[in-house]
MARLOLO-873128 format. One record per residue: residue number from 1; residue in one letter; x, y, z of N, C-alpha, C, O in turn. Coordinates in steps of 0.1 Angstrom, whole numbers. Example, Ala and Ser with C-alpha at 12.3 -4.5 7.8 and 13.67 -1.06 7.14 Angstrom:
REM residues 2
NODE seq type    nx    ny    nz   cax   cay   caz    cx    cy    cz    ox    oy    oz
NODE   1    A   132   -57    78   123   -45    78   132   -33    78   142   -33    85
NODE   2    S   128   -22    71   137   -11    71   129     0    79   134    11    80
//
This chain:
REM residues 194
NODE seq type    nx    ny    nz   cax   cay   caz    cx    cy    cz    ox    oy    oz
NODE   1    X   119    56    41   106    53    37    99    44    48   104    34    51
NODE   2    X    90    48    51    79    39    60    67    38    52    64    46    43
NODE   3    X    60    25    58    48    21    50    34    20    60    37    22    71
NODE   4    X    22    18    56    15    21    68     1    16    60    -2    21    50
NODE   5    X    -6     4    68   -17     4    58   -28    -3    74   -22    -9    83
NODE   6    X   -41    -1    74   -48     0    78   -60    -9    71   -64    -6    60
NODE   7    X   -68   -23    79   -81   -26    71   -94   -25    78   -96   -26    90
NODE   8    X   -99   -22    72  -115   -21    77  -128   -31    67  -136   -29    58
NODE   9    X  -124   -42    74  -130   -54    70  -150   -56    74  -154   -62    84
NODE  10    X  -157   -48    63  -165   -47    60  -178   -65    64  -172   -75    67
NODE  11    X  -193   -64    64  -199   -73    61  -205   -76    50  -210   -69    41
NODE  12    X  -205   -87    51  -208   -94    35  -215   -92    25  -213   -94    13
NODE  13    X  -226   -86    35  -237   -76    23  -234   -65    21  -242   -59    13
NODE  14    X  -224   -57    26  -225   -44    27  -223   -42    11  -218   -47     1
NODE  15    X  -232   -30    18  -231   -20     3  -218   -12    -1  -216    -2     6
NODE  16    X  -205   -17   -14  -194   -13   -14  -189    -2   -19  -178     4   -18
NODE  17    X  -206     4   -29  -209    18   -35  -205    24   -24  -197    33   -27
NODE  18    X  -208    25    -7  -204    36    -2  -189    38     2  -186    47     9
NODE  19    X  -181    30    -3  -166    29    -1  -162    40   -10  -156    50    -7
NODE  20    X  -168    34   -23  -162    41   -35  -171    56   -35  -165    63   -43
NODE  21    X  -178    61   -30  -188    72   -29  -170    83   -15  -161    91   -16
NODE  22    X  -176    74    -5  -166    82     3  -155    84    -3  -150    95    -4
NODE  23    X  -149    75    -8  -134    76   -17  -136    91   -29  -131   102   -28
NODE  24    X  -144    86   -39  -147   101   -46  -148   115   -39  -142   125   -43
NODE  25    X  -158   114   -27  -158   127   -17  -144   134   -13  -140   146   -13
NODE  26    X  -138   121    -9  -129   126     2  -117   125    -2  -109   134     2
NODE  27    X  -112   113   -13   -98   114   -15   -92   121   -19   -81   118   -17
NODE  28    X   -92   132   -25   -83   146   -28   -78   145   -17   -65   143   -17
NODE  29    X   -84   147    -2   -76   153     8   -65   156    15   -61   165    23
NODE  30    X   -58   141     8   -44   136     8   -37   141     0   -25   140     3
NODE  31    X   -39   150   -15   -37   149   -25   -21   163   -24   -13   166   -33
NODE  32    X   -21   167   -13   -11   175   -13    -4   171     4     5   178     9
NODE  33    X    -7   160    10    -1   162    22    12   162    25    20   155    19
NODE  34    X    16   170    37    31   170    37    38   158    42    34   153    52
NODE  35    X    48   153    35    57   141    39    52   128    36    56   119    43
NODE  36    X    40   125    22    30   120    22    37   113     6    36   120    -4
NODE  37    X    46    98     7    47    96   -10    38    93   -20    39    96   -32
NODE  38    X    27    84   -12    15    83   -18     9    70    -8    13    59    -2
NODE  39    X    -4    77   -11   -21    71    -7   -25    61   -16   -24    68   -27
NODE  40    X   -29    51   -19   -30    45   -23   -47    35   -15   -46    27    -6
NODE  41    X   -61    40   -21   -69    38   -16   -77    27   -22   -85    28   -31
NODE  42    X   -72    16   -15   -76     5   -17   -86    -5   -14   -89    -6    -2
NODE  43    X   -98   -15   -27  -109   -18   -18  -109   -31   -26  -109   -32   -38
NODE  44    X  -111   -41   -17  -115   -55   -23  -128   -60   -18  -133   -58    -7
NODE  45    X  -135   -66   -29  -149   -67   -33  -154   -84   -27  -151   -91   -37
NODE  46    X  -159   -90   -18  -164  -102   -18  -165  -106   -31  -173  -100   -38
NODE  47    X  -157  -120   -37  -161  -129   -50  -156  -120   -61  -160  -124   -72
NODE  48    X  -147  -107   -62  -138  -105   -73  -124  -102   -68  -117   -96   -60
NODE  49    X  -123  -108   -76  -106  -115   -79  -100  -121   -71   -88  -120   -68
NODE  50    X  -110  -130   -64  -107  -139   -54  -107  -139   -45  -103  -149   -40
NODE  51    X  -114  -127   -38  -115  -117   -22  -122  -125   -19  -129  -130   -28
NODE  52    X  -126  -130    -4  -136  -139     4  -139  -125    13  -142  -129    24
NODE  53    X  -138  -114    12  -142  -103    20  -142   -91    12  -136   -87     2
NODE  54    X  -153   -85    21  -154   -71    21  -144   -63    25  -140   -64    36
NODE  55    X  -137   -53    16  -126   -42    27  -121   -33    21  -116   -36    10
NODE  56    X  -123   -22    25  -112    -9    25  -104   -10    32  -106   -12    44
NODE  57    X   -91   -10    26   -74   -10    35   -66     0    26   -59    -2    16
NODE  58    X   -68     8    30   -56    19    20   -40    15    26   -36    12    37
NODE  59    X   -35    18    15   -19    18    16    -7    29    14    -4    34     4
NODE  60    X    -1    30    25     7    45    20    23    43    21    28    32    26
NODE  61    X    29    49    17    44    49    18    46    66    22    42    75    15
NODE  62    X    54    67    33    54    81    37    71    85    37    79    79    44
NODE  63    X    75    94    31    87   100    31    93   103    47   104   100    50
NODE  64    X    83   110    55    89   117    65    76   109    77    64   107    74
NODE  65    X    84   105    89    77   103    99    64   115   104    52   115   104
NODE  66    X    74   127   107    65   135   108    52   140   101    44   148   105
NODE  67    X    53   134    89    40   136    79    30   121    87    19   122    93
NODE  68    X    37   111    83    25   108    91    22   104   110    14    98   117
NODE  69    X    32   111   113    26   113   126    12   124   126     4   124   135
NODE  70    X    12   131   115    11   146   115    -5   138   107   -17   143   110
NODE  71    X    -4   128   100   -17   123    98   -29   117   109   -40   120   111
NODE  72    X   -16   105   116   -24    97   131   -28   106   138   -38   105   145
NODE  73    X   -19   118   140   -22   125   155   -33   137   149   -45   138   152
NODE  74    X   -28   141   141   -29   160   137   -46   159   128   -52   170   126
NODE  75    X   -52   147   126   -64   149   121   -74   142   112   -86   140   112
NODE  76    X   -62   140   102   -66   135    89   -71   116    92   -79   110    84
NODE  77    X   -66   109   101   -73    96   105   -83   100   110   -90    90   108
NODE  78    X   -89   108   116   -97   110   128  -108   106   117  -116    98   122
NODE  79    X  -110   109   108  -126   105    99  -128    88   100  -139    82   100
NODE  80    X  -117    83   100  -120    68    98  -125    65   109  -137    62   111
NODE  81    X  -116    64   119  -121    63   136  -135    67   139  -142    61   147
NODE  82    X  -138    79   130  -152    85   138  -162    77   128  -174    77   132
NODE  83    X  -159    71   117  -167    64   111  -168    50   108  -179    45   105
NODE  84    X  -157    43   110  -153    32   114  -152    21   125  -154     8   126
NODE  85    X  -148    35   133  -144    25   145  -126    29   145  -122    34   134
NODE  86    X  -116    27   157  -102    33   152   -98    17   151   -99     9   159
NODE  87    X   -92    16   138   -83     6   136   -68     3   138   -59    12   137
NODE  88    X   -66    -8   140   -54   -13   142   -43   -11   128   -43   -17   117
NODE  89    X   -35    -2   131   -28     3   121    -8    -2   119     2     2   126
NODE  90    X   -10   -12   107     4   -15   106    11    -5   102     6     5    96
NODE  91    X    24    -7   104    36    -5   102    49   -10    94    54   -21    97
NODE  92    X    54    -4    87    66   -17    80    80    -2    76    78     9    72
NODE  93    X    89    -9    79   103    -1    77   106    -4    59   108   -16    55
NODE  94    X   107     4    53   113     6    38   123    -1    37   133     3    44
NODE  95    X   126   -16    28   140   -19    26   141   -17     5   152   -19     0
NODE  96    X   131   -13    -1   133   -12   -13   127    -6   -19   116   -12   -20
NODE  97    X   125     7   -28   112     9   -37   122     9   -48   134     9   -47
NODE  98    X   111     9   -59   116     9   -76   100    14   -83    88    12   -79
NODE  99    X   103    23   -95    91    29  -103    93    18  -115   104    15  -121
NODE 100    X    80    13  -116    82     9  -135    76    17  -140    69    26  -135
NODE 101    X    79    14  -157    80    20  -169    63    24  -167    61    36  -171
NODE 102    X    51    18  -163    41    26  -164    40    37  -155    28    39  -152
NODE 103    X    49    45  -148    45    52  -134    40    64  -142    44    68  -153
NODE 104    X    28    72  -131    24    84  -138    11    82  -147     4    91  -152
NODE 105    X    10    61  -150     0    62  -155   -13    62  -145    -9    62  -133
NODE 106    X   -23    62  -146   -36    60  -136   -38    41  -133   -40    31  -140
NODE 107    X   -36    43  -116   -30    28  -110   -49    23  -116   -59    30  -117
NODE 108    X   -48     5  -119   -61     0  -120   -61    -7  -105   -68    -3   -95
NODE 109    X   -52   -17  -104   -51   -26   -93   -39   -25   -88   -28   -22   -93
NODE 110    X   -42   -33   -70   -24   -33   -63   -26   -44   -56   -35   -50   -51
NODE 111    X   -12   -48   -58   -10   -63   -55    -2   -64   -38     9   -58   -36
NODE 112    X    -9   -72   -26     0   -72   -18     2   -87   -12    -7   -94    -9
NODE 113    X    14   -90   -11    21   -99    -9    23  -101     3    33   -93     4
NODE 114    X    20  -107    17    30  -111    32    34  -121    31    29  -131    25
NODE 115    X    44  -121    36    56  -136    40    59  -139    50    55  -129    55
NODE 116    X    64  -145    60    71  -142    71    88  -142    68    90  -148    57
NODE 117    X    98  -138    75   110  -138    73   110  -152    76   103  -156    86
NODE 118    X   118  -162    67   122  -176    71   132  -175    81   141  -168    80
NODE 119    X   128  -185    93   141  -185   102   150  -198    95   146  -208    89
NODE 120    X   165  -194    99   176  -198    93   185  -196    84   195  -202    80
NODE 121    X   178  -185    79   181  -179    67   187  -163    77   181  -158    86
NODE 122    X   203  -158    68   206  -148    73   201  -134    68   202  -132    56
NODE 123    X   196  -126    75   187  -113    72   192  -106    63   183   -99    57
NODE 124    X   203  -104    59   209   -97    46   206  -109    35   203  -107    23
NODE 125    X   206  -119    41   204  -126    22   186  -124    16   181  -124     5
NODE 126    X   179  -123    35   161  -121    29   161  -106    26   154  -101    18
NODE 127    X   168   -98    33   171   -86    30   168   -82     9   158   -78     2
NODE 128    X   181   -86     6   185   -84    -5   177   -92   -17   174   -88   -29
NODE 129    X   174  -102   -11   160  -114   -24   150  -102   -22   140  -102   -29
NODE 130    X   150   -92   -12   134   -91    -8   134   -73   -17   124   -67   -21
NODE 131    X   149   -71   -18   154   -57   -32   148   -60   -45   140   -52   -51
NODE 132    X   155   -77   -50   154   -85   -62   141   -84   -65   137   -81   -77
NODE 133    X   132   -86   -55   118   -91   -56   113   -77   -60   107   -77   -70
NODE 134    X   114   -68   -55   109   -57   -58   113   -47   -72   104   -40   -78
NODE 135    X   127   -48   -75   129   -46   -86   121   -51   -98   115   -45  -107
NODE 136    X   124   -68   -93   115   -77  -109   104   -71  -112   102   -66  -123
NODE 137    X    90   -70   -99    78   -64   -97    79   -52  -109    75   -54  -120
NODE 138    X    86   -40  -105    87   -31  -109    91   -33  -123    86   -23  -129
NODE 139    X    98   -42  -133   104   -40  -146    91   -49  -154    91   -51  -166
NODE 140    X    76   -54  -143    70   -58  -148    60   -49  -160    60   -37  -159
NODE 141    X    53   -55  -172    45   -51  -179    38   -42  -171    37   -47  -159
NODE 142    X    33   -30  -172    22   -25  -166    28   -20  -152    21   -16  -143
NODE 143    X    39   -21  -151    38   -18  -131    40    -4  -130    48     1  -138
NODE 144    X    36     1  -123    36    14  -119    47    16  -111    55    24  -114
NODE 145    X    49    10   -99    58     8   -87    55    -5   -79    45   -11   -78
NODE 146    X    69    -8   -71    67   -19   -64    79   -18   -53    90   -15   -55
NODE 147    X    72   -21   -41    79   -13   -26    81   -29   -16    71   -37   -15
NODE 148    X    91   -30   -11    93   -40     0    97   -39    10   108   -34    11
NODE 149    X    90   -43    23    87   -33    31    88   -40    45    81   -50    42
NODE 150    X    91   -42    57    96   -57    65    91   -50    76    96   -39    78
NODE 151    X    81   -56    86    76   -52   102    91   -64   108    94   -75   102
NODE 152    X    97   -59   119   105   -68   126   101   -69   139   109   -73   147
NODE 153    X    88   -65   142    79   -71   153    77   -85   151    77   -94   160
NODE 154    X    74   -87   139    65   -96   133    72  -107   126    67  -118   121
NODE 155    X    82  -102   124    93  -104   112    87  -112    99    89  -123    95
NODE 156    X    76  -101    94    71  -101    82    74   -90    69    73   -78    71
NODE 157    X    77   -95    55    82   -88    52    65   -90    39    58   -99    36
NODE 158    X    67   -76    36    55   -72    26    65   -67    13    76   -61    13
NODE 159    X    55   -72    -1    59   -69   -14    44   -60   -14    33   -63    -9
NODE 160    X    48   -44   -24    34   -39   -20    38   -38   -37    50   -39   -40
NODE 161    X    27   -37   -50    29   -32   -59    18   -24   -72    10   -31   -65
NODE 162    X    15   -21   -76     6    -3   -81    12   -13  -100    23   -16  -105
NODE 163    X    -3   -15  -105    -4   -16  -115   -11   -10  -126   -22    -8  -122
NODE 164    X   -11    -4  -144   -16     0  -148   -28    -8  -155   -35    -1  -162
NODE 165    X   -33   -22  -154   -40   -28  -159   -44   -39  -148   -38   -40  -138
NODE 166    X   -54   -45  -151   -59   -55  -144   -53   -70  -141   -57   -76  -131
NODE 167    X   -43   -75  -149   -38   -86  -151   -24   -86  -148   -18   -90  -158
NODE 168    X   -16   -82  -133    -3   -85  -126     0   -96  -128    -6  -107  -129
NODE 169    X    14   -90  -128    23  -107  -130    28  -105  -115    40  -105  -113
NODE 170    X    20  -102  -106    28  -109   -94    15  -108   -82     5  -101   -80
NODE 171    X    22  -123   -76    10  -131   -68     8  -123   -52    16  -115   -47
NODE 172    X    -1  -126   -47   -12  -120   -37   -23  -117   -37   -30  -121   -46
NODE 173    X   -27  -108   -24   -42  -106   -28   -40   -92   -36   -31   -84   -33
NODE 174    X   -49   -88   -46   -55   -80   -53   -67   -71   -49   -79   -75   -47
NODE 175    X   -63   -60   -49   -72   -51   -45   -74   -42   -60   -67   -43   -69
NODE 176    X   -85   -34   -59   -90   -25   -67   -86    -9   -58   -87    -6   -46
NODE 177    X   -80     0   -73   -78    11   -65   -85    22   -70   -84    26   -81
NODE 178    X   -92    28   -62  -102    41   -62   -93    54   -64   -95    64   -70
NODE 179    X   -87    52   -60   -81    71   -57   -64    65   -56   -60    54   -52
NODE 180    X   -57    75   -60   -41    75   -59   -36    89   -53   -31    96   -61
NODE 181    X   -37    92   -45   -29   105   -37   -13   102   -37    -7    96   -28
NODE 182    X    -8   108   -48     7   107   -45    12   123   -42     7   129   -51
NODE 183    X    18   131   -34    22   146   -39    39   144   -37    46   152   -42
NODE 184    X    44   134   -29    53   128   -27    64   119   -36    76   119   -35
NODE 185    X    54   113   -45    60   100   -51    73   107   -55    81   100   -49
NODE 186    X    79   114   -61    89   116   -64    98   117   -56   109   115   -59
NODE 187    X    95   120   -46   106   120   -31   114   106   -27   126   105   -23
NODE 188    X   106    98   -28   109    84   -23   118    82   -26   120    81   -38
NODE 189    X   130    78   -16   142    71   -20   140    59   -29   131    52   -24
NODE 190    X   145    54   -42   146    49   -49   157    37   -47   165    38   -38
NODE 191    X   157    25   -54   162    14   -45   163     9   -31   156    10   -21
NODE 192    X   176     3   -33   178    -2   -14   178     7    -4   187    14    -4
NODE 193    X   168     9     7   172    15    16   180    13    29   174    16    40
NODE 194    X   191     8    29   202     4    35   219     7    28   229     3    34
//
């Protein structure tokens, strides 16, 4: 599993109706892609739920490289670039997903978590807290899914998680989700990926 998320940090007045306008238009388009576990189209609002910015940052989790190579290269970013501007696009290697009990229902909000790996600490033990963590996420009220996910560029590890209601029990920033393109989700290796 690889993860891949992208922001496009908006100005303060902007108008955020055309986020959600383009999102209605366009997000199907994902809705069958190959190697694609799910899209996850994400937008946080200046002054709700604590956002000090404007932003569209969608989030994906991709089964197969080639699917999203087959995204960056083959076409499907090219709308943001040409409308955007091309953004700087992270990366993070899969060390955990898990579904909760709401999966399947329609996501409201998604919670994302960065940390840095603590130095001194041995990487199988942040490794494994960083499984725990994502499991608990996932056995929460309402969770849909919850994925942990570590760049070792950066040695930052991300908690990503997909809720059915507005009120998560787990801390970060909070985004609102417009569209869910999963055609994948079921593919995803399930637990540790190690």
């Amino acid at each position: 599993m690889h993860a891949m998320q992208y922001e496009l940090t908006l100005p303060a007045a902007y108008d955020m109706d055309v986020v959600r306008a383009r999102v209605a238009a366009k997000g199907h388009l994902l809705d069958h892609w190959d190697g694609l576990g799910l899209k996850a189209y994400l937008m946080r609002e200046r002054g709700v739920d604590a956002s000090p910015v404007n932003q569209y940052a969608p989030f994906y989790l991709w089964n197969t490289v080639e699917g999203m190579n087959s995204f960056l290269w083959g076409g499907g970013f090219q709308g943001v670039s040409d409308d955007f501007g091309r953004p700087s696009v992270r990366q993070w290697t899969g060390l955990a997903y898990e579904e909760g009990g709401a999966v399947g229902s329609p996501a409201r909000v998604a919670v994302r978590r960065r940390r840095p790996v603590p130095d001194g600490v041995a990487s199988a033990e942040v490794a494994v807290a960083a499984v725990d963590e994502a499991k608990r996420l996932a056995d929460g009220d309402g969770a849909l899914l919850a994925a942990a996910v570590v760049d070792t560029s950066r040695w930052e590890l991300v908690h990503f998680s997909l809720w059915a209601h507005d009120t998560p029990k787990a801390e970060g920033e909070v985004f609102q989700v417009l569209h869910l393109s999963a055609p994948g989700l079921g593919l995803l290796p399930r637990g540790r990926q190690w």
